[in-house]
Gaussian input, Z-matrix of N, CA and C with variables (Angstrom, degrees):
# hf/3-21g

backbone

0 1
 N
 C     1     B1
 C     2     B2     1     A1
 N     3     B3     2     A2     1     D1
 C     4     B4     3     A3     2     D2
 C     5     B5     4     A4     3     D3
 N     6     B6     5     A5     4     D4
 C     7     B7     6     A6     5     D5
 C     8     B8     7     A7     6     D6
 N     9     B9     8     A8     7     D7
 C    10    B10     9     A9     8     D8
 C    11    B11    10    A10     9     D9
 N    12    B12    11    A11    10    D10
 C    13    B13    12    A12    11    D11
 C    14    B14    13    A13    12    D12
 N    15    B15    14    A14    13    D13
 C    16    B16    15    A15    14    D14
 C    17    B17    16    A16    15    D15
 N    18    B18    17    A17    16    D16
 C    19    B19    18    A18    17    D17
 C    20    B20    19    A19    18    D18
 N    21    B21    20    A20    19    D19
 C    22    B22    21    A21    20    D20
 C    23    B23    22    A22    21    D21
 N    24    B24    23    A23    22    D22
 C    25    B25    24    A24    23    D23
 C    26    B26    25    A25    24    D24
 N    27    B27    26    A26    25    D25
 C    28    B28    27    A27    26    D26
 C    29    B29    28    A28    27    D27
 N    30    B30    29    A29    28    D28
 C    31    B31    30    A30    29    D29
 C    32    B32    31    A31    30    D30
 N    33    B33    32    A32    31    D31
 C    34    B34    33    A33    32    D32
 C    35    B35    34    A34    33    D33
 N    36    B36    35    A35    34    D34
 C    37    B37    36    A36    35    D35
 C    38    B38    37    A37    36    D36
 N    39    B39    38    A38    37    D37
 C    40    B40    39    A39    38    D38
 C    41    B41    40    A40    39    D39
 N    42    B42    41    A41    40    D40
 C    43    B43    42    A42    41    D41
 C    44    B44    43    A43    42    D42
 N    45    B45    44    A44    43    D43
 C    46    B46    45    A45    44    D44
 C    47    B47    46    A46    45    D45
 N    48    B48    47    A47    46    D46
 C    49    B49    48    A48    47    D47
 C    50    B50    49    A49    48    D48
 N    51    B51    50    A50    49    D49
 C    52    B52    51    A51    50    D50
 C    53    B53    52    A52    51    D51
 N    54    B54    53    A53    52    D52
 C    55    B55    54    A54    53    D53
 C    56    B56    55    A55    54    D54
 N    57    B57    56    A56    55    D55
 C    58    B58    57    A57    56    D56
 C    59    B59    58    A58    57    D57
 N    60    B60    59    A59    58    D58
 C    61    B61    60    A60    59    D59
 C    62    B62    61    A61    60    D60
 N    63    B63    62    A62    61    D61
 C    64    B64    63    A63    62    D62
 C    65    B65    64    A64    63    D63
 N    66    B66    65    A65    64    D64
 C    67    B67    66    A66    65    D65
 C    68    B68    67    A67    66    D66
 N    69    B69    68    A68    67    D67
 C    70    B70    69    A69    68    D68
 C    71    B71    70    A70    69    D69
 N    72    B72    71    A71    70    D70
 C    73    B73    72    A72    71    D71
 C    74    B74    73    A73    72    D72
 N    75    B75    74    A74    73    D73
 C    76    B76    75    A75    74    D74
 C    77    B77    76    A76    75    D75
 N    78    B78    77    A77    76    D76
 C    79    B79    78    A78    77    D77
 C    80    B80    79    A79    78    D78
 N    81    B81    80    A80    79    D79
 C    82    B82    81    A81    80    D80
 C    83    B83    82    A82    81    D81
 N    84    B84    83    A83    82    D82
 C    85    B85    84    A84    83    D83
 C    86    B86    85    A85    84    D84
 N    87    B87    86    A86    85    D85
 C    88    B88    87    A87    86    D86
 C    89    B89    88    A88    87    D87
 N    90    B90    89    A89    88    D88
 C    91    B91    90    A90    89    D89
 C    92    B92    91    A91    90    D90
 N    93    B93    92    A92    91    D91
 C    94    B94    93    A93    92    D92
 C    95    B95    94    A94    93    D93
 N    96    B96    95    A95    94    D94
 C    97    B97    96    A96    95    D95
 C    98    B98    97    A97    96    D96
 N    99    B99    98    A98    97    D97
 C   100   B100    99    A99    98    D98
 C   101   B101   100   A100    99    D99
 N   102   B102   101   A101   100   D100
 C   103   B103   102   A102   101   D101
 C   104   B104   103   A103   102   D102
 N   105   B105   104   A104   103   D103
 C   106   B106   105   A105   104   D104
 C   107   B107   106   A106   105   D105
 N   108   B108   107   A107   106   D106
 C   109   B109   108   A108   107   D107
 C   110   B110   109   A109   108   D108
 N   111   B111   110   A110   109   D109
 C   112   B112   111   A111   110   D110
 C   113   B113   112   A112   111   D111
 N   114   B114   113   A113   112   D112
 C   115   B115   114   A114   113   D113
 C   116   B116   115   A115   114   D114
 N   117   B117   116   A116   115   D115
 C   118   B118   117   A117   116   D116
 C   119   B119   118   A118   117   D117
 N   120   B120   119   A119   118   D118
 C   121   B121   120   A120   119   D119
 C   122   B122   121   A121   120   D120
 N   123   B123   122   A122   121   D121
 C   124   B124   123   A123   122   D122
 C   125   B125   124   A124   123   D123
 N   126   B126   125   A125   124   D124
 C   127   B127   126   A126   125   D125
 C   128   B128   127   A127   126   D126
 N   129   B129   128   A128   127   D127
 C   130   B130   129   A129   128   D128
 C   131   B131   130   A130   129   D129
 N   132   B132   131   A131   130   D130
 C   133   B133   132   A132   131   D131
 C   134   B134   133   A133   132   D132
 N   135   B135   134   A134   133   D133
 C   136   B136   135   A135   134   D134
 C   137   B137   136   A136   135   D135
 N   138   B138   137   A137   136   D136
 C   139   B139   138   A138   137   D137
 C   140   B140   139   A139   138   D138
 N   141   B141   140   A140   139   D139
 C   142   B142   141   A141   140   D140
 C   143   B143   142   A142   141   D141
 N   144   B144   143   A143   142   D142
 C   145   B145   144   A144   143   D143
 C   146   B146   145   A145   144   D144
 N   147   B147   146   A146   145   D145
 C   148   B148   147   A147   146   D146
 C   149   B149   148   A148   147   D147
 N   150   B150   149   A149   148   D148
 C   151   B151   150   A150   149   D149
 C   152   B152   151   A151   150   D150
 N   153   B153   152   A152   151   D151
 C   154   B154   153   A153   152   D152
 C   155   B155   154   A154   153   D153
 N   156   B156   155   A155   154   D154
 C   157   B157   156   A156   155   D155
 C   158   B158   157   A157   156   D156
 N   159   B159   158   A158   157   D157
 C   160   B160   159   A159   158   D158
 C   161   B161   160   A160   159   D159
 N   162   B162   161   A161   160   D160
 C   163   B163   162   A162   161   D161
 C   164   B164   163   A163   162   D162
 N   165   B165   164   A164   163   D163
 C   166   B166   165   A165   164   D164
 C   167   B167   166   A166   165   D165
 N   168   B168   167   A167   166   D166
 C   169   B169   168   A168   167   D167
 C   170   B170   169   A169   168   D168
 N   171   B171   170   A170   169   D169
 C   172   B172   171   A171   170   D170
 C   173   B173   172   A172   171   D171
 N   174   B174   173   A173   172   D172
 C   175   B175   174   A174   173   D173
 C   176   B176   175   A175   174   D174
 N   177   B177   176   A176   175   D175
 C   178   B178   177   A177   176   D176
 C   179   B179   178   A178   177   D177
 N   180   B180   179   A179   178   D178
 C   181   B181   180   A180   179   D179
 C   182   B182   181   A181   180   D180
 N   183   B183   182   A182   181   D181
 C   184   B184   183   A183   182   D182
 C   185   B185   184   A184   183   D183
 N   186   B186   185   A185   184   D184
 C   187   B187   186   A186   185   D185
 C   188   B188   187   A187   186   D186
 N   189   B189   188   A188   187   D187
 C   190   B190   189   A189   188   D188
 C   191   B191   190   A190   189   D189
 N   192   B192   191   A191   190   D190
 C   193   B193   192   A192   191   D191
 C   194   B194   193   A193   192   D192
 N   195   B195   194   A194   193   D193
 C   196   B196   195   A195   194   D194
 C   197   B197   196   A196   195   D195
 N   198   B198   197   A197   196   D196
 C   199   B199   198   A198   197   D197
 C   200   B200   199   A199   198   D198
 N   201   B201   200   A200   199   D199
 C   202   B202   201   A201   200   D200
 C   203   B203   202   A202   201   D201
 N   204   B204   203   A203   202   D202
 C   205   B205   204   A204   203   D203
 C   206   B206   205   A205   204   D204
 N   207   B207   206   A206   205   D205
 C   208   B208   207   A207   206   D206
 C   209   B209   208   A208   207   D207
 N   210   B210   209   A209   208   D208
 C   211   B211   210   A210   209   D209
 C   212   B212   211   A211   210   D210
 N   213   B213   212   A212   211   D211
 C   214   B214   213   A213   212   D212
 C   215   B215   214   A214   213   D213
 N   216   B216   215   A215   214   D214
 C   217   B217   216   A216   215   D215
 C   218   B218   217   A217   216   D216
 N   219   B219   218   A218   217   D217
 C   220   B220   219   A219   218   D218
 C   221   B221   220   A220   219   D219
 N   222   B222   221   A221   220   D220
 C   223   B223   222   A222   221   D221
 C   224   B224   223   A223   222   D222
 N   225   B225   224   A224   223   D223
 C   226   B226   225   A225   224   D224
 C   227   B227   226   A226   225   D225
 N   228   B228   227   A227   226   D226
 C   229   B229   228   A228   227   D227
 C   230   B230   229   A229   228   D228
 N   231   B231   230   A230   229   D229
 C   232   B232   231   A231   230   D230
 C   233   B233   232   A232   231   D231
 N   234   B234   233   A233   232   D232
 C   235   B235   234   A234   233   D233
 C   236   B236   235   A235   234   D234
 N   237   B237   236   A236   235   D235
 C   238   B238   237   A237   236   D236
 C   239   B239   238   A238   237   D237
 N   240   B240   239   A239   238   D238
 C   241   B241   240   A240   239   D239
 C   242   B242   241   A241   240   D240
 N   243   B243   242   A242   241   D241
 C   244   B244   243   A243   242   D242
 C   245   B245   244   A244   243   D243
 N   246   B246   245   A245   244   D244
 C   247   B247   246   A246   245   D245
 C   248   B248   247   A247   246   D246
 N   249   B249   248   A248   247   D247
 C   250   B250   249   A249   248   D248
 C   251   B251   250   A250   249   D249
 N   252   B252   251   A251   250   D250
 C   253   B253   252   A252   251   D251
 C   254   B254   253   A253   252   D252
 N   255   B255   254   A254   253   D253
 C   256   B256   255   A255   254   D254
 C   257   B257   256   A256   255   D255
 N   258   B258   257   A257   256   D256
 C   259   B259   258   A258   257   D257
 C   260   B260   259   A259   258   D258
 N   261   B261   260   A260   259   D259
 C   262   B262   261   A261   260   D260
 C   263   B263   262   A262   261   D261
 N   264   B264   263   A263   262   D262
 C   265   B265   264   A264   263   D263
 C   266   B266   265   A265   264   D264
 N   267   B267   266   A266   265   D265
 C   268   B268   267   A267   266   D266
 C   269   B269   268   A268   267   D267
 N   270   B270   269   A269   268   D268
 C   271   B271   270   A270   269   D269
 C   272   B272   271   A271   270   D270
 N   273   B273   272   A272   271   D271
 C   274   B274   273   A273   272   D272
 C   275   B275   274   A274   273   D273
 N   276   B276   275   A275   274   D274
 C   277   B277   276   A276   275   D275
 C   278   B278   277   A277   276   D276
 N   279   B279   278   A278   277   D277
 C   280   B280   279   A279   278   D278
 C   281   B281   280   A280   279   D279
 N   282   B282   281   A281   280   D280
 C   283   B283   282   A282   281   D281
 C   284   B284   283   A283   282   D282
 N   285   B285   284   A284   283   D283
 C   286   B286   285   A285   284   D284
 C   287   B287   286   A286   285   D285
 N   288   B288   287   A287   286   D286
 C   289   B289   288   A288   287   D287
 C   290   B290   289   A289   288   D288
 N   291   B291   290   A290   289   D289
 C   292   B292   291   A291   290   D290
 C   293   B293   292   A292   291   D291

   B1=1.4498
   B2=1.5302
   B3=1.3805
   B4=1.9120
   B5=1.4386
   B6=1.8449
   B7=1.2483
   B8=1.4622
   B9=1.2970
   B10=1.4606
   B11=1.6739
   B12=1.4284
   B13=1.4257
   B14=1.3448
   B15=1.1803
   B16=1.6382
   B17=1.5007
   B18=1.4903
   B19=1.5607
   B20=1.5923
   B21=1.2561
   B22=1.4161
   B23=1.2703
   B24=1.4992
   B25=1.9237
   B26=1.1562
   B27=1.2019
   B28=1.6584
   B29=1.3104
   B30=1.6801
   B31=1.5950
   B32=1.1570
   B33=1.7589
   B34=1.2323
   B35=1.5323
   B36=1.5184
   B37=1.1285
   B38=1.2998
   B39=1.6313
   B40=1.0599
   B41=1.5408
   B42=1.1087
   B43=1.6711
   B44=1.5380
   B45=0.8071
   B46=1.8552
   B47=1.6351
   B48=1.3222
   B49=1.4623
   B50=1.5154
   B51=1.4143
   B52=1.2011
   B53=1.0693
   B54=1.6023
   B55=1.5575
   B56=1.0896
   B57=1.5759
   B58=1.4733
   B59=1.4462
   B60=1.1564
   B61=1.7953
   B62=1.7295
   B63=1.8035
   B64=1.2354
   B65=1.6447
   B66=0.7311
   B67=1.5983
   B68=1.4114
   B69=1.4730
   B70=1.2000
   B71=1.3505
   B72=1.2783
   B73=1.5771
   B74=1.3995
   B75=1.3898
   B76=2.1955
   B77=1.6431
   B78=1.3924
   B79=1.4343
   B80=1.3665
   B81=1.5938
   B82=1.3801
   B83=2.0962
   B84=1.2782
   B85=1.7873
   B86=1.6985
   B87=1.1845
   B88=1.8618
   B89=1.7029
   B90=1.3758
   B91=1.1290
   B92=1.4656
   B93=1.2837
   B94=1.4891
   B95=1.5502
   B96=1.7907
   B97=0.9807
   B98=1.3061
   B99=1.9004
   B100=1.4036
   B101=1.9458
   B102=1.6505
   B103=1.7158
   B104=1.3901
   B105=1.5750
   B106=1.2624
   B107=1.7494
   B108=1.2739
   B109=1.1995
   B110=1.3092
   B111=1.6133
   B112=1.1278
   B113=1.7250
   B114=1.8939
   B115=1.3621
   B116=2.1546
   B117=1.1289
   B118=1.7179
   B119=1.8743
   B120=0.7895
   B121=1.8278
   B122=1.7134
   B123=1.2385
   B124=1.7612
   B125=1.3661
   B126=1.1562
   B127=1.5643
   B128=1.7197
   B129=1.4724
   B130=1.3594
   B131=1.3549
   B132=1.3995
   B133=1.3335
   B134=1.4064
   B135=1.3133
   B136=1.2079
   B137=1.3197
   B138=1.4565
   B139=1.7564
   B140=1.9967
   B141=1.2008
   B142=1.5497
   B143=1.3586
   B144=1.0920
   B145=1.2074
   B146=1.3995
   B147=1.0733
   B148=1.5900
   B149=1.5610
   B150=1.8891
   B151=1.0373
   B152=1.6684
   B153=1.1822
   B154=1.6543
   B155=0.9101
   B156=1.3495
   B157=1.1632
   B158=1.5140
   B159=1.3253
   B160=1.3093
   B161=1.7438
   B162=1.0408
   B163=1.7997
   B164=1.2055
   B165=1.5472
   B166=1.8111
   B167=1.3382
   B168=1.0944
   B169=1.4326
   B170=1.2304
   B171=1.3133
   B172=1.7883
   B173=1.5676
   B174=0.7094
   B175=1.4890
   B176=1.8387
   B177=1.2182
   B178=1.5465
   B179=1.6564
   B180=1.4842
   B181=1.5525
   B182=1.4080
   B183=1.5442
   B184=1.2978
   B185=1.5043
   B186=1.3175
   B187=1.3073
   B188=1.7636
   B189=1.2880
   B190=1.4488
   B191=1.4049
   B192=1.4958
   B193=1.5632
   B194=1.0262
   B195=1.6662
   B196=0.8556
   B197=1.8861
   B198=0.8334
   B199=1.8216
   B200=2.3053
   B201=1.7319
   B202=1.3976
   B203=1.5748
   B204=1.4108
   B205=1.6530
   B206=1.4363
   B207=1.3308
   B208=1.2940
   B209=1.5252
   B210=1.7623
   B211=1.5637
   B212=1.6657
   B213=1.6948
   B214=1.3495
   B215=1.6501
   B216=1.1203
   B217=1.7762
   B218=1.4918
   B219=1.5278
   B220=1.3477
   B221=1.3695
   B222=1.7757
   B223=1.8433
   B224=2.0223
   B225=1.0139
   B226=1.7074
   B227=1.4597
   B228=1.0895
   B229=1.7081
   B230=1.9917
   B231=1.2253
   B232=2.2676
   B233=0.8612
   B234=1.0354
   B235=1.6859
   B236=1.8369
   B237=1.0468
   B238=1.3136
   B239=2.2120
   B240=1.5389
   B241=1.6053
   B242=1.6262
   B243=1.5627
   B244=1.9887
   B245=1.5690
   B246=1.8351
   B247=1.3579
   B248=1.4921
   B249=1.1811
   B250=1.5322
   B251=1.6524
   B252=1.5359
   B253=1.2700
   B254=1.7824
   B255=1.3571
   B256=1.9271
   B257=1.4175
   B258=1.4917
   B259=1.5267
   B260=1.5646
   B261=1.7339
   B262=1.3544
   B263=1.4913
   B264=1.1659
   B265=1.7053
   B266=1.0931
   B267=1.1931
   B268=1.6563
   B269=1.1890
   B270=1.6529
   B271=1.6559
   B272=1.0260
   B273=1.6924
   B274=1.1936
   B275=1.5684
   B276=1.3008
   B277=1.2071
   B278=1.0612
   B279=2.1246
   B280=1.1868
   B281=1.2587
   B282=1.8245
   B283=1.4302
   B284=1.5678
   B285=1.0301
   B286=1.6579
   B287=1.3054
   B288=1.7545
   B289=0.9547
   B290=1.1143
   B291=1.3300
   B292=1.9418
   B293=1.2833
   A1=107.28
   A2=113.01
   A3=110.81
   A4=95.13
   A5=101.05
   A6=107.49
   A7=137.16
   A8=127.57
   A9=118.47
   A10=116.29
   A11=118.28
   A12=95.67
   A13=94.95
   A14=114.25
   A15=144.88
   A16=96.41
   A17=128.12
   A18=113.65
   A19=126.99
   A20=98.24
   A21=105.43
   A22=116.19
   A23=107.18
   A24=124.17
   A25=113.90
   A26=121.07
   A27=122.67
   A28=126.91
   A29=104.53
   A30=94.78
   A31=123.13
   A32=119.85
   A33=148.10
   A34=98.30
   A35=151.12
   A36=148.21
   A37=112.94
   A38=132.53
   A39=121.94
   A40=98.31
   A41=94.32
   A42=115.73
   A43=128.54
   A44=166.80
   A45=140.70
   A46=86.10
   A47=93.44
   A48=103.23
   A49=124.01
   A50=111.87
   A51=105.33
   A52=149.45
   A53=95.51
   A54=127.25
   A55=114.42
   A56=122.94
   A57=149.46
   A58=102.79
   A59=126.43
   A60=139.10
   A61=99.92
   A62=123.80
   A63=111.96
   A64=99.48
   A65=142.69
   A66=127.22
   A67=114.86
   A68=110.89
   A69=130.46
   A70=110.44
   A71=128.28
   A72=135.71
   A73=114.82
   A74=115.10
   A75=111.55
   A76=81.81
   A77=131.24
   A78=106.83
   A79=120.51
   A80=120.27
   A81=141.90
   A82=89.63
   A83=106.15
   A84=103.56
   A85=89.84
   A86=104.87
   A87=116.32
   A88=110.88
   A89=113.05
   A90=110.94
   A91=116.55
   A92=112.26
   A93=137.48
   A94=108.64
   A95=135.14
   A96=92.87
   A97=127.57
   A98=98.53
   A99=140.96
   A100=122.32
   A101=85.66
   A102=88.54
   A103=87.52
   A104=110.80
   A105=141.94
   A106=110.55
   A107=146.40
   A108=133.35
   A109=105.41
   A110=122.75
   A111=102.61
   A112=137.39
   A113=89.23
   A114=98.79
   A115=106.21
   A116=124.42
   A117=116.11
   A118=119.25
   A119=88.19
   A120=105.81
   A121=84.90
   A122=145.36
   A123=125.16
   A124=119.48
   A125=114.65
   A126=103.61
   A127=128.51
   A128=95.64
   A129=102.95
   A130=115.04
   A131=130.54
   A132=115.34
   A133=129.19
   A134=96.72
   A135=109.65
   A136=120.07
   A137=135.83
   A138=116.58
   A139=82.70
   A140=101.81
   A141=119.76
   A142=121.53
   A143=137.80
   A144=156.48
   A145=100.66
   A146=139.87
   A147=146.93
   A148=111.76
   A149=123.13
   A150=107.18
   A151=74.86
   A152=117.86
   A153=112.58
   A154=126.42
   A155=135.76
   A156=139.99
   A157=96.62
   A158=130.49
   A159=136.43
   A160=87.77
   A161=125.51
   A162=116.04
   A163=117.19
   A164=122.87
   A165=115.42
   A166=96.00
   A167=138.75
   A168=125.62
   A169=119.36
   A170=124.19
   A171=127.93
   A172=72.93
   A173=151.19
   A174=134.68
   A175=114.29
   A176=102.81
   A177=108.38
   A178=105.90
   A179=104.77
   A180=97.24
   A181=142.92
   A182=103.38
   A183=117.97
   A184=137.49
   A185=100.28
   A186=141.70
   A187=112.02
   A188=144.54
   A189=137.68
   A190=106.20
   A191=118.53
   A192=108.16
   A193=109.81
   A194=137.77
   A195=150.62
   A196=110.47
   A197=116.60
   A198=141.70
   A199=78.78
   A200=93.60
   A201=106.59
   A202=95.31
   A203=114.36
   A204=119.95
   A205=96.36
   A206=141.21
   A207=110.19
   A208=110.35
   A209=103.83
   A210=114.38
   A211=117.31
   A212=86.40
   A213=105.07
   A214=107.96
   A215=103.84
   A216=103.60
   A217=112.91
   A218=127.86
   A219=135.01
   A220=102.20
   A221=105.85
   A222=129.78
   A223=89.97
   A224=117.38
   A225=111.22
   A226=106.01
   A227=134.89
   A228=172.07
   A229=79.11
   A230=90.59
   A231=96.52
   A232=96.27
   A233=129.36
   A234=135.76
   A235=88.27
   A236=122.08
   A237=117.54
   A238=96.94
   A239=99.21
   A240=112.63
   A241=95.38
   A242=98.55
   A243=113.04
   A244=119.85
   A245=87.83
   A246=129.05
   A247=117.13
   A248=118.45
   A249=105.80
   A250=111.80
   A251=130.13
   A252=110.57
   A253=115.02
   A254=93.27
   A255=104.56
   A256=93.90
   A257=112.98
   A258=120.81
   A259=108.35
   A260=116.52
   A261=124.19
   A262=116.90
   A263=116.52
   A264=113.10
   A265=121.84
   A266=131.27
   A267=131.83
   A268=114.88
   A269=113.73
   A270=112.06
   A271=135.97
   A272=156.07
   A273=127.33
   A274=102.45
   A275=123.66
   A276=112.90
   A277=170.06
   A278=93.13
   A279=142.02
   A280=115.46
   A281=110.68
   A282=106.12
   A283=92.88
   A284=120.09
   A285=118.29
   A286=129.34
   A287=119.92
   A288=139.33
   A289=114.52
   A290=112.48
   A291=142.80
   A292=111.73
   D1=114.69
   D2=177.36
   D3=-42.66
   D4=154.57
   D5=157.52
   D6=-69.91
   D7=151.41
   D8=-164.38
   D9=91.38
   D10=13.60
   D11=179.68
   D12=-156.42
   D13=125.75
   D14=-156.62
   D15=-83.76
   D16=126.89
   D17=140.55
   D18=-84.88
   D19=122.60
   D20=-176.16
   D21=-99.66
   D22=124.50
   D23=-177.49
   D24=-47.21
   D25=118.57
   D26=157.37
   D27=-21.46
   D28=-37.47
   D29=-179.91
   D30=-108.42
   D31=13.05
   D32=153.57
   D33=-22.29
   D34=167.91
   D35=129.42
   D36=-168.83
   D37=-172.67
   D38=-144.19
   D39=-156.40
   D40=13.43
   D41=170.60
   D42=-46.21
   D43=90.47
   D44=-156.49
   D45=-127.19
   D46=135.69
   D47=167.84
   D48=-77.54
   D49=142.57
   D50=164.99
   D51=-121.62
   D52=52.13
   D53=160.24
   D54=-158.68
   D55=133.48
   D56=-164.80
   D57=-66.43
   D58=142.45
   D59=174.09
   D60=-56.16
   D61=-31.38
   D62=173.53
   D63=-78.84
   D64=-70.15
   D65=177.89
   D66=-10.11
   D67=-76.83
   D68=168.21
   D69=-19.23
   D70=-92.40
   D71=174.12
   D72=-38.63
   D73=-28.88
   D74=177.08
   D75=-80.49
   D76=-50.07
   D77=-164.79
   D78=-59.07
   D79=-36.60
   D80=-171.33
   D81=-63.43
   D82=-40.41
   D83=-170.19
   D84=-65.03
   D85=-66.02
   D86=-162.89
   D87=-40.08
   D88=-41.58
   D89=-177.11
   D90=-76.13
   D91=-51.09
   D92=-177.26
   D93=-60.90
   D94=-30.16
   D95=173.42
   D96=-131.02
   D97=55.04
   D98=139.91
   D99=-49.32
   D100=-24.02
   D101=-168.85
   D102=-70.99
   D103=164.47
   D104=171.15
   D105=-84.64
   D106=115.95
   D107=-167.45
   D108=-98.96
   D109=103.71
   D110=175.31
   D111=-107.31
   D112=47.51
   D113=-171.61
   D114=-78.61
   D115=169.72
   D116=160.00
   D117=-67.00
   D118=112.43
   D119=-162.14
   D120=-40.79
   D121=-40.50
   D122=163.88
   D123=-52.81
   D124=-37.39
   D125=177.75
   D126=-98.83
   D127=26.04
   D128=178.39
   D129=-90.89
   D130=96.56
   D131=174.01
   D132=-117.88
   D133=20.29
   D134=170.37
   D135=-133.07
   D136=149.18
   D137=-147.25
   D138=-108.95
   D139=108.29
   D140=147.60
   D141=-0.18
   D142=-53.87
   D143=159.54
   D144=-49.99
   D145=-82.58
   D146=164.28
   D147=-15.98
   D148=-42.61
   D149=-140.36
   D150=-108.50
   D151=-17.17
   D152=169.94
   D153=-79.49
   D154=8.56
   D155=-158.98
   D156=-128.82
   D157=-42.54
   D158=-154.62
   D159=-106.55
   D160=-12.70
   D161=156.86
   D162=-82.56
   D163=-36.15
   D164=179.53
   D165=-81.08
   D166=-16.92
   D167=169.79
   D168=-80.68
   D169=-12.44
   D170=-168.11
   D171=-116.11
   D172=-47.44
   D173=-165.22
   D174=-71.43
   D175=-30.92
   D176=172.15
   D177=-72.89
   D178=-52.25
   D179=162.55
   D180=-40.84
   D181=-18.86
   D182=-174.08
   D183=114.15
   D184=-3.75
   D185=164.76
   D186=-21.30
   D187=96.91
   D188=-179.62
   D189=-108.98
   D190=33.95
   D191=170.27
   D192=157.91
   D193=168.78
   D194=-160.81
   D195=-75.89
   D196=-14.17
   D197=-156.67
   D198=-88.88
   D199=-57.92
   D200=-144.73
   D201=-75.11
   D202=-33.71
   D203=172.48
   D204=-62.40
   D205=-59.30
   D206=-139.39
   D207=-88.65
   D208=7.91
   D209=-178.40
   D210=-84.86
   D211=-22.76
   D212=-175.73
   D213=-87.62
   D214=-37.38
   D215=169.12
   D216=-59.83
   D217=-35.88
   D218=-156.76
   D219=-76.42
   D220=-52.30
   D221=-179.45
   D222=-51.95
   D223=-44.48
   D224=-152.70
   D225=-102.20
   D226=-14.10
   D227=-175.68
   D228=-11.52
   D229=-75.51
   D230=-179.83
   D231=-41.53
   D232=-79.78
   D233=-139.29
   D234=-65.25
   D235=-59.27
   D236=-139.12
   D237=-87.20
   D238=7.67
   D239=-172.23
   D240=-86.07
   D241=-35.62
   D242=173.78
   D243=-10.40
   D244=-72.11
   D245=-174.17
   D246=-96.61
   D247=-41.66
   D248=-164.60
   D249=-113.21
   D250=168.63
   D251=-155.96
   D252=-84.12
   D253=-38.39
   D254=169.33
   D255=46.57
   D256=68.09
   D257=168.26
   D258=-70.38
   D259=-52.63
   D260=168.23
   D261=-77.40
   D262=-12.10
   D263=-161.18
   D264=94.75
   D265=176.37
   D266=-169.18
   D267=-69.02
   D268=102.23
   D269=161.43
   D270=4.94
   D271=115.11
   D272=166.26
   D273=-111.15
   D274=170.09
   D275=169.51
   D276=-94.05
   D277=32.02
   D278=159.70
   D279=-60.49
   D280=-45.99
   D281=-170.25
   D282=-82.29
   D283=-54.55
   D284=-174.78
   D285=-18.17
   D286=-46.31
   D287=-158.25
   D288=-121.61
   D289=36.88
   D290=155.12
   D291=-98.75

């Protein structure tokens, strides 16, 4: 490569978002806990909002199932304690599917 000329990475870019990951997560709350829950208020132990939020995020990750969400909630557990309430801890999909 002559001297003087840089290769620049494909995934290099110059993009800046314009909205913060905390935005992001109050919007993900605001919308989400609009949903209607239509689990039996005894077997809810995990708050709805939490379990929707931590699937479109494991699912953008790459996520193909319930096995792969709750690995991805467990791996992100801090980060994702930031924002969301995780009264019991990360869903698995034992409790889910009560």
């Amino acid at each position: 490569m002559p001297i003087g000329f840089e290769k620049k990475s494909k995934t290099e870019t110059s993009f800046t978002p314009s909205i913060g990951s905390f935005e992001i997560t109050n919007k993900f709350q605001e919308y989400f806990t609009q949903v209607k829950d239509p689990r039996v208020e005894k077997t809810r132990l995990h708050s709805l909002t939490d379990i929707i939020t931590i699937s479109i995020l494991a699912v953008i990750a790459g996520a193909e199932g319930w096995e792969d969400i709750e690995e991805y909630g467990v791996n992100k557990k801090e980060w994702l304690g930031t924002f969301l309430e995780l009264t019991f801890g990360i869903p698995s999909p034992d409790t889910l599917l009560k």
